[in-house]
C-alpha positions as CSV (number, residue, x, y, z in Angstrom):
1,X,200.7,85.9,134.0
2,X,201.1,85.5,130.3
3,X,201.1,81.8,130.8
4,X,197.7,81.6,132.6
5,X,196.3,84.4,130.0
6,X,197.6,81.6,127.1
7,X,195.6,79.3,128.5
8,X,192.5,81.1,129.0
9,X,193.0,82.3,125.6
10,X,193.1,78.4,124.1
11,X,190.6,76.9,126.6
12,X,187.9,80.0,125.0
13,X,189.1,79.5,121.4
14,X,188.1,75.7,122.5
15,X,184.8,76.4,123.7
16,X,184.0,78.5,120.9
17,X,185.1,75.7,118.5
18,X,183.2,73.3,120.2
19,X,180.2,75.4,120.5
20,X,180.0,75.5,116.3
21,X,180.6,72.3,115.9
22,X,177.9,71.6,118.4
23,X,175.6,74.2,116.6
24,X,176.1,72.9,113.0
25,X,175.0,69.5,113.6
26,X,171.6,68.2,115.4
27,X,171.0,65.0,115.9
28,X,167.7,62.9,115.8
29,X,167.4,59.8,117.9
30,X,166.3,57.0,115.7
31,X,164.0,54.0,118.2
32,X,163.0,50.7,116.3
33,X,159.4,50.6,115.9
34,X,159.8,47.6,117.7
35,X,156.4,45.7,117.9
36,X,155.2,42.8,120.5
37,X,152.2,41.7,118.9
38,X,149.8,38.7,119.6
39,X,147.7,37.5,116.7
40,X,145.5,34.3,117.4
41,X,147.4,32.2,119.5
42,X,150.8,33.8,117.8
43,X,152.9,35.9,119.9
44,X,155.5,37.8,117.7
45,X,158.1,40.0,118.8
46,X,159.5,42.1,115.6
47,X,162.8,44.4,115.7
48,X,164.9,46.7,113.6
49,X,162.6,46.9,110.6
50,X,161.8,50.7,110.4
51,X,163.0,53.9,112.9
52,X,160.8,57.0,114.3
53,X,161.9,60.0,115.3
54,X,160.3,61.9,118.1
55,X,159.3,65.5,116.6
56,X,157.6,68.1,118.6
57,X,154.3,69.2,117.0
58,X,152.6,72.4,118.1
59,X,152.8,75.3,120.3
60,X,152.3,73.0,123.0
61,X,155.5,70.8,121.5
62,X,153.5,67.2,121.9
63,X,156.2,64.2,121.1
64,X,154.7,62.5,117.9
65,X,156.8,59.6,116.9
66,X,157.2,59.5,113.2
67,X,159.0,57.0,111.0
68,X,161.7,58.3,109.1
69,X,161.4,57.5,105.4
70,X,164.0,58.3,102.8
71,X,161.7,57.0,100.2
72,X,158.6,59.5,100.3
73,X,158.9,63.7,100.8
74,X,156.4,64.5,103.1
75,X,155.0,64.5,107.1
76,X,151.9,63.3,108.2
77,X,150.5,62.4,111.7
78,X,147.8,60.4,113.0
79,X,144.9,63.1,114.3
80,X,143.2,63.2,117.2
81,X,140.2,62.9,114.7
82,X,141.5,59.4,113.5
83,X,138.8,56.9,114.9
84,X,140.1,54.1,111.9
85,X,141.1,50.6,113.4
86,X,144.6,51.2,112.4
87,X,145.0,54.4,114.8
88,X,144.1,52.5,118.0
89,X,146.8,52.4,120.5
90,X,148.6,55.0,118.8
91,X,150.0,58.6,119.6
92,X,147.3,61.0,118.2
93,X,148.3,64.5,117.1
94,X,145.9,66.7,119.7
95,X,145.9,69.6,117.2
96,X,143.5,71.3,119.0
97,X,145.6,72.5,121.6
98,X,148.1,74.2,119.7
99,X,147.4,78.3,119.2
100,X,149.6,77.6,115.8
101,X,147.9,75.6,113.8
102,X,145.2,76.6,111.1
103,X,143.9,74.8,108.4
104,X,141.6,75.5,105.5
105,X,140.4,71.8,105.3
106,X,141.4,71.4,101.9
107,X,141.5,67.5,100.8
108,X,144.9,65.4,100.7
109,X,144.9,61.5,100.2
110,X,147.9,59.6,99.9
111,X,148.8,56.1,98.6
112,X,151.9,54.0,99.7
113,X,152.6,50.5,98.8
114,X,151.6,48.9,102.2
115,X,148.9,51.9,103.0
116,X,147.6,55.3,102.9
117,X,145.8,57.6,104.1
118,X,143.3,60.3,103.8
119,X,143.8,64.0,105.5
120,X,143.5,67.7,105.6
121,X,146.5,69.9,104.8
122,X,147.0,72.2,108.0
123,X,149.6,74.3,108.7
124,X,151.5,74.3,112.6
125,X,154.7,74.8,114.2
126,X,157.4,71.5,113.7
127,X,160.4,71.5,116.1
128,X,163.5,69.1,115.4
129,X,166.0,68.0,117.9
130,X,164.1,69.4,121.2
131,X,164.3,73.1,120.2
132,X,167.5,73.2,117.9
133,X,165.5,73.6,114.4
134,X,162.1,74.7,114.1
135,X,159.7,75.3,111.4
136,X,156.9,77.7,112.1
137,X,153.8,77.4,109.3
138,X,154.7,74.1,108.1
139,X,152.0,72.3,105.9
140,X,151.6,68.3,106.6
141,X,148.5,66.0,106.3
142,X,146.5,65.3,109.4
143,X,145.5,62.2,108.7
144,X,141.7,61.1,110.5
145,X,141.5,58.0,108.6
146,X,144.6,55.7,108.1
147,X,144.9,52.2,106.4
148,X,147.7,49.8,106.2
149,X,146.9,46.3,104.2
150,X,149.7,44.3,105.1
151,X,149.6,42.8,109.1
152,X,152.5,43.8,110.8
153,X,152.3,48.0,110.3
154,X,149.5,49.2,112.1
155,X,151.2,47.8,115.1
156,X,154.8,49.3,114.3
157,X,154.9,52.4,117.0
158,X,155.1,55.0,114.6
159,X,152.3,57.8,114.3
160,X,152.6,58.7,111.1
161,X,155.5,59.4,108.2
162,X,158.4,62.3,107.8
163,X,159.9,61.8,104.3
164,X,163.8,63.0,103.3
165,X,163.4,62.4,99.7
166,X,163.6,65.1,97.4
167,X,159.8,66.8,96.5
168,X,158.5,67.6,93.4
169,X,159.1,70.9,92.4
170,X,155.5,72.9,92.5
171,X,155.1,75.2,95.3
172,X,152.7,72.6,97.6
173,X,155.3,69.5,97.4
174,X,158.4,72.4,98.6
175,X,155.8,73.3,101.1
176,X,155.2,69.7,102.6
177,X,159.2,68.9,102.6
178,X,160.8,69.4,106.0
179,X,164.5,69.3,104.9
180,X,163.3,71.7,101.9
181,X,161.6,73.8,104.7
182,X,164.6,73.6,106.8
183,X,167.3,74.6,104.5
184,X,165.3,77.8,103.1
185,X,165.3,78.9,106.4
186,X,168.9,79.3,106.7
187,X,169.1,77.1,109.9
188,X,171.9,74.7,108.6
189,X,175.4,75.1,108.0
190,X,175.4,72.7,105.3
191,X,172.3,70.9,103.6
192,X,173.1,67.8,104.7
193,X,172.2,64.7,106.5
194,X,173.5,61.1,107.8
195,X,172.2,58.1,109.1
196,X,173.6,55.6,111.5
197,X,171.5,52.6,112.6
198,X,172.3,49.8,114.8
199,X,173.5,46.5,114.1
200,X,172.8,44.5,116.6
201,X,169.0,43.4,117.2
202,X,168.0,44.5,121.0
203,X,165.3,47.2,121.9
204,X,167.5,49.0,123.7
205,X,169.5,49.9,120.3
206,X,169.2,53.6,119.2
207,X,169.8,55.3,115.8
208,X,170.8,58.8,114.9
209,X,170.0,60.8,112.1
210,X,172.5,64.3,112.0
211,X,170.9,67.4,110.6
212,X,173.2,69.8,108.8
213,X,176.5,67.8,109.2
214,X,177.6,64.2,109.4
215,X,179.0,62.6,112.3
216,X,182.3,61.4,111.9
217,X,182.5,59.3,114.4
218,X,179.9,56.9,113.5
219,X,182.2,55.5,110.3
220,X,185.4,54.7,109.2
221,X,187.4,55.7,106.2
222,X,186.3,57.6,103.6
223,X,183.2,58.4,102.3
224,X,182.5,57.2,98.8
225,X,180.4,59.6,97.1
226,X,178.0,59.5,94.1
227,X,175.8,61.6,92.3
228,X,171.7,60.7,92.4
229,X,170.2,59.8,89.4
230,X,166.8,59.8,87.8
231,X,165.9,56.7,86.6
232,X,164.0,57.2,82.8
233,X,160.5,55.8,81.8
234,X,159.0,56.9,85.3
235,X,157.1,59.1,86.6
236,X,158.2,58.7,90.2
237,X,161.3,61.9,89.8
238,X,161.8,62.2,93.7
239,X,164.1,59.3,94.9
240,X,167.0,58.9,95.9
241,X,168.3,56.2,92.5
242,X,171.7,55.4,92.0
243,X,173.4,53.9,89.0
244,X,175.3,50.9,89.1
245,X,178.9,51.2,88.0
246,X,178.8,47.2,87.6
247,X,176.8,44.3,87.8
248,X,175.2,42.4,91.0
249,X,177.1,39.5,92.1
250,X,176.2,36.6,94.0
251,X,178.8,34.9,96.3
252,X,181.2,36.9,94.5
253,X,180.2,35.5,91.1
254,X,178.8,38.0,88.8
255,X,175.5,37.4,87.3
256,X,175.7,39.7,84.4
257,X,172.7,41.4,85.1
258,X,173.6,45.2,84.8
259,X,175.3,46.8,81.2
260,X,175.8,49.8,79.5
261,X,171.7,49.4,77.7
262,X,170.3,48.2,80.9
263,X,170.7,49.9,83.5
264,X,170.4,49.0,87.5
265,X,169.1,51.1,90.3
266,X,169.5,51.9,93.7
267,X,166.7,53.3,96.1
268,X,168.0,54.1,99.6
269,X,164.8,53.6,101.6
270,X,164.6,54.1,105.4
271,X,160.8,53.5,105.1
272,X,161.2,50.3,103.1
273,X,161.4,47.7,105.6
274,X,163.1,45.1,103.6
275,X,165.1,44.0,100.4
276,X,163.4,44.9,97.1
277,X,164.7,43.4,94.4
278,X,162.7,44.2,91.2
279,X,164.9,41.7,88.8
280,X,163.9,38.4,87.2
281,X,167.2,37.8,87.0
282,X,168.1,37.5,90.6
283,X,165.0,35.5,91.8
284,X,166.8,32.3,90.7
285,X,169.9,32.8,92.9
286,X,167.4,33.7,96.1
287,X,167.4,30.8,98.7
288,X,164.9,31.6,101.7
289,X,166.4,30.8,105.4
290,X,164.5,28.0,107.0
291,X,162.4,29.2,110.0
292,X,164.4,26.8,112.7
293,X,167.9,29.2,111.5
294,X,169.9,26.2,110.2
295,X,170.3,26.8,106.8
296,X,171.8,30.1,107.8
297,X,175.7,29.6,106.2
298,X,174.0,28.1,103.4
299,X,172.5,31.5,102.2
300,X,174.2,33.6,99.2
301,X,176.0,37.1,99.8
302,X,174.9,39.3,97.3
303,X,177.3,42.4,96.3
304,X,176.2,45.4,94.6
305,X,178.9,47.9,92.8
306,X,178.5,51.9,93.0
307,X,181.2,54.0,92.0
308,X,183.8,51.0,91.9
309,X,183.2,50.1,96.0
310,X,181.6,46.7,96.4
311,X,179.1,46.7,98.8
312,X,178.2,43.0,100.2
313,X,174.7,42.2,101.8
314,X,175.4,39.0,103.6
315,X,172.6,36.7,105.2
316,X,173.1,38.4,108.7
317,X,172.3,41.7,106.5
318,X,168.5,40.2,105.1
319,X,167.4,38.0,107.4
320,X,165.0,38.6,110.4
321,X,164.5,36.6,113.5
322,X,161.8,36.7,115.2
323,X,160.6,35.4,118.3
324,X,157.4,33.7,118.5
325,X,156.2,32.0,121.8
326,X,159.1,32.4,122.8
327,X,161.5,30.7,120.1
328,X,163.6,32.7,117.8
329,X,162.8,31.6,114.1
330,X,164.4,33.2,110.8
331,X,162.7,34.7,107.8
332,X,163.9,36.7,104.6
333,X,163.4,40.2,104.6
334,X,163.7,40.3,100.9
335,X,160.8,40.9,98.5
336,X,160.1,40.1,94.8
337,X,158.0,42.0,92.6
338,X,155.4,41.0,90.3
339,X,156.8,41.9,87.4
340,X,154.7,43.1,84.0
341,X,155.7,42.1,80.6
342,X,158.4,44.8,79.2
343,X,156.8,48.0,77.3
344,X,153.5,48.2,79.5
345,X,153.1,49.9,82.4
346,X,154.1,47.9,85.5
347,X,152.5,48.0,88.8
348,X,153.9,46.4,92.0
349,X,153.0,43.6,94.1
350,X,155.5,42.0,97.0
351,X,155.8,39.5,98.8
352,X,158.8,38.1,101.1
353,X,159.3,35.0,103.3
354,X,158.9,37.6,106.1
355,X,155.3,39.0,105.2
356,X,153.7,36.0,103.9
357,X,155.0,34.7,107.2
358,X,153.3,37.3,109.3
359,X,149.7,37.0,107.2
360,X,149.6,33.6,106.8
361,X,149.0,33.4,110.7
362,X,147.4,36.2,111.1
363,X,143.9,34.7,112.9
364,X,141.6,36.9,111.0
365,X,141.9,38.9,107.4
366,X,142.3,42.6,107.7
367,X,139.3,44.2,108.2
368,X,140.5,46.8,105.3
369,X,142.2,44.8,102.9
370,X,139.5,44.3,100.3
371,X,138.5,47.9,100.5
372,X,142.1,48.8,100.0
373,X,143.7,46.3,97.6
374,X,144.5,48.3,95.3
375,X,147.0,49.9,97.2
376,X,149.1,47.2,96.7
377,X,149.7,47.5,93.3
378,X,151.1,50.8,94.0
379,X,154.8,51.6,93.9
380,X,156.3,52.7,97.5
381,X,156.1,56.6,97.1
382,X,152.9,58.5,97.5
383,X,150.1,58.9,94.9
384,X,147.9,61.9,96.4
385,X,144.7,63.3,94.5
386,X,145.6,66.6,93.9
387,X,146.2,65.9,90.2
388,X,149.9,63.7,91.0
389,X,149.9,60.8,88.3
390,X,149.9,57.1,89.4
391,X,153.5,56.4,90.3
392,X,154.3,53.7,87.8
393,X,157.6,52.5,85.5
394,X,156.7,53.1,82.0
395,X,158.2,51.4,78.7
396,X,161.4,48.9,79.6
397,X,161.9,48.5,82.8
398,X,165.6,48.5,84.1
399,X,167.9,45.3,84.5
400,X,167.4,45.9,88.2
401,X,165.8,48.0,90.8
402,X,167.4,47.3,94.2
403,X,165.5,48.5,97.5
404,X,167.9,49.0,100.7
405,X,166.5,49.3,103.9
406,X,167.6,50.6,107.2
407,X,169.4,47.1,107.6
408,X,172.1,48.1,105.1
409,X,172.5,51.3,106.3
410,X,173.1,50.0,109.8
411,X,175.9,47.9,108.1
412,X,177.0,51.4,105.6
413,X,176.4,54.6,107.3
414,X,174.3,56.8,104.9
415,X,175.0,60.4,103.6
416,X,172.7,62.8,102.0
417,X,174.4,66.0,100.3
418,X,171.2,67.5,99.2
419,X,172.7,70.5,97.8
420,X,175.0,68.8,95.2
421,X,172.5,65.9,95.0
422,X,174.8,63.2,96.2
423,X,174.8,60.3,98.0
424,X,177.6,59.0,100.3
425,X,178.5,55.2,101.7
426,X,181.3,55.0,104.6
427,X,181.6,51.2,106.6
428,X,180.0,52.2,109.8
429,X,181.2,52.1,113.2
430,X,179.6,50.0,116.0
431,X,180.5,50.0,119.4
């Protein structure tokens, strides 16, 4: 009858609908690197700092966890090959059994702020969201020897790094960018991509990055958009900075910090861990939580303005409880820079209630840390030695350069037009 033929007619048009919608977005599952670590007589259980992704790797499509960092552009994986300290227990990329990958063995060390590593560029076969997306002949750094110098990574259960910040623009750093990769390709509707983390600290809490469209269901209201900007006197051009359109406030006070001739910055970073506040002039108004919790209501809310939204980061936001032995205690997740004096180059150095925490009861030194302390006193983002300069702020620095981890994004859920080169902040939605 014409009635049943209707509704065969809207229940296809249905399908169909649902099929693109289904097809235009892919969706990552984001795990805490959740650790449960014992050092000395110290048993630490640590949540919610940093997310992997599971990405297939290979012909043979081996699961390689990999954290998911905003703030650096490329992938690389812990070998088979890796025999460092800082590989045990891991995941190891068994490259060897994949008939895709090749490799000419050429050299590629990198350089992050709490690491590095050194590798060989390869080329194999990277599939996203088990089979949706997949990049055939895609060049990342298999790392044999990898080095973190402060405590606490190493044991994070991550095997490696994929960056979502924007590359350079020489043919190599295109090459090593997945999204880049991705969107030449064609395989996206739209170049896009959202994050939504969880708020609540339990182990059973799961993230999702969507690839090629946001999901709408994981925020409320609108989505205040903004356009990424390069912050001047650096070298670093590939992050995702932000312009202030005001100044930082602190309990709802403004301390006058940004203006018109000094500018503050935003760097969304999924990699980051914690709160980075490069700004003299919002140390003063830090107060650390106690480690017993009961200064907790006593702590400042701090409120950043982008694009006239204010945008509060309340205790609950920065602070991370741990348990140890079995009792929860409370730490700041928020760092402060060393700071060097205005026109010079700056390098930085961090440190946060959270970290010094973690290494001053950590029963023995890292085994690496002398070898490797220079690494701290680089920035974040990678410094390889294929001819990259040191990533450094040169000249004045800015009023303020603000870090925001995962943790904020769990409390703002986080779009990426990469296309138009905007940034998005909607109030998330938790179950």
């Amino acid at each position: 009858s014409c009635v049943n033929m209707r509704s065969l007619f809207a229940f296809i048009v249905l399908l169909l609908f649902s099929l693109a919608c289904y097809a235009s977005q892919h969706t990552l599952k984001l795990h805490p690197t959740v650790s449960f670590l014992t050092w000395g007589n110290f048993n630490f259980t640590v949540l919610n700092i940093e997310y992997a992704a599971l990405l297939q790797m290979g012909s043979q499509r081996q699961s390689i966890p990999l954290m998911v960092d905003t703030g650096s552009p490329l992938l690389y994986a812990y070998s088979v090959n890796c025999t460092s300290p800082d590989c045990a227990g891991h995941v190891l990329y068994n490259y060897k059994q994949s008939s895709t990958w090749s490799s000419d063995l050429v050299p590629y060390d990198a350089t992050y702020f709490a690491g590095g590593f050194k590798s060989v560029l390869a080329e194999d076969t990277i599939t996203v969201d088990d089979g949706g997306l997949k990049v055939d002949n895609f060049t990342y750094a298999n790392a044999y020897d990898v080095f973190w110098t402060q405590r606490g990574f190493q044991d994070f259960a991550f095997s490696g790094i994929v960056g979502f910040c924007m590359p350079h623009l020489d043919v190599q750093s295109q090459e090593m960018s997945l999204f880049t990769q991705l969107t030449k390709y064609g395989s996206l509707d739209k170049n896009v991509f959202g994050f939504y983390f969880p708020f609540n600290i339990d182990v059973d809490d799961v993230g999702e990055m969507t690839i090629g469209d946001l999901d709408a269901s994981r925020y409320t209201g609108d989505i205040n958009w903004f356009p990424v900007e390069t912050m001047p006197n650096t070298t670093d051009q590939y992050a995702w900075f932000v312009t202030l359109a005001s100044d930082t406030k602190v309990n709802n006070q403004s301390i006058n910090v940004c203006s018109a001739t000094a500018a503050c910055y935003v760097l969304f970073d999924t990699g980051g861990g914690g709160y980075n506040l490069l700004s003299p002039n919002l140390a003063p108004h830090i107060m650390y939580a106690q480690p017993d919790c009961s200064n907790i209501g006593d702590l400042p809310t701090f409120t950043i303005t982008i694009n006239n939204v204010d945008y509060d980061i309340t205790p609950v936001d920065y602070v991370i409880k741990l348990v140890v032995n079995g009792t929860t205690q409370c730490h700041s997740n928020v760092y402060f820079p060393a700071i060097a004096p205005a026109n010079t180059t700056s390098t930085f150095t961090s440190s946060s209630s959270f970290y010094d925490y973690l290494n001053e009861h950590d029963s023995y030194p890292h085994p690496r840390l002398q070898q490797y302390s220079d690494f701290i006193s680089r920035h974040h983002h990678p410094r390889t030695t294929n001819g990259d300069e040191d990533i450094a702020i040169e000249g004045p620095l800015p009023a303020a350069l603000l870090t925001l981890p995962a943790r904020f994004m769990a409390k703002y859920y986080t779009a990426i037009d990469w296309e138009n080169k905007k940034i998005g902040l909607a109030t998330a939605k938790h179950n």
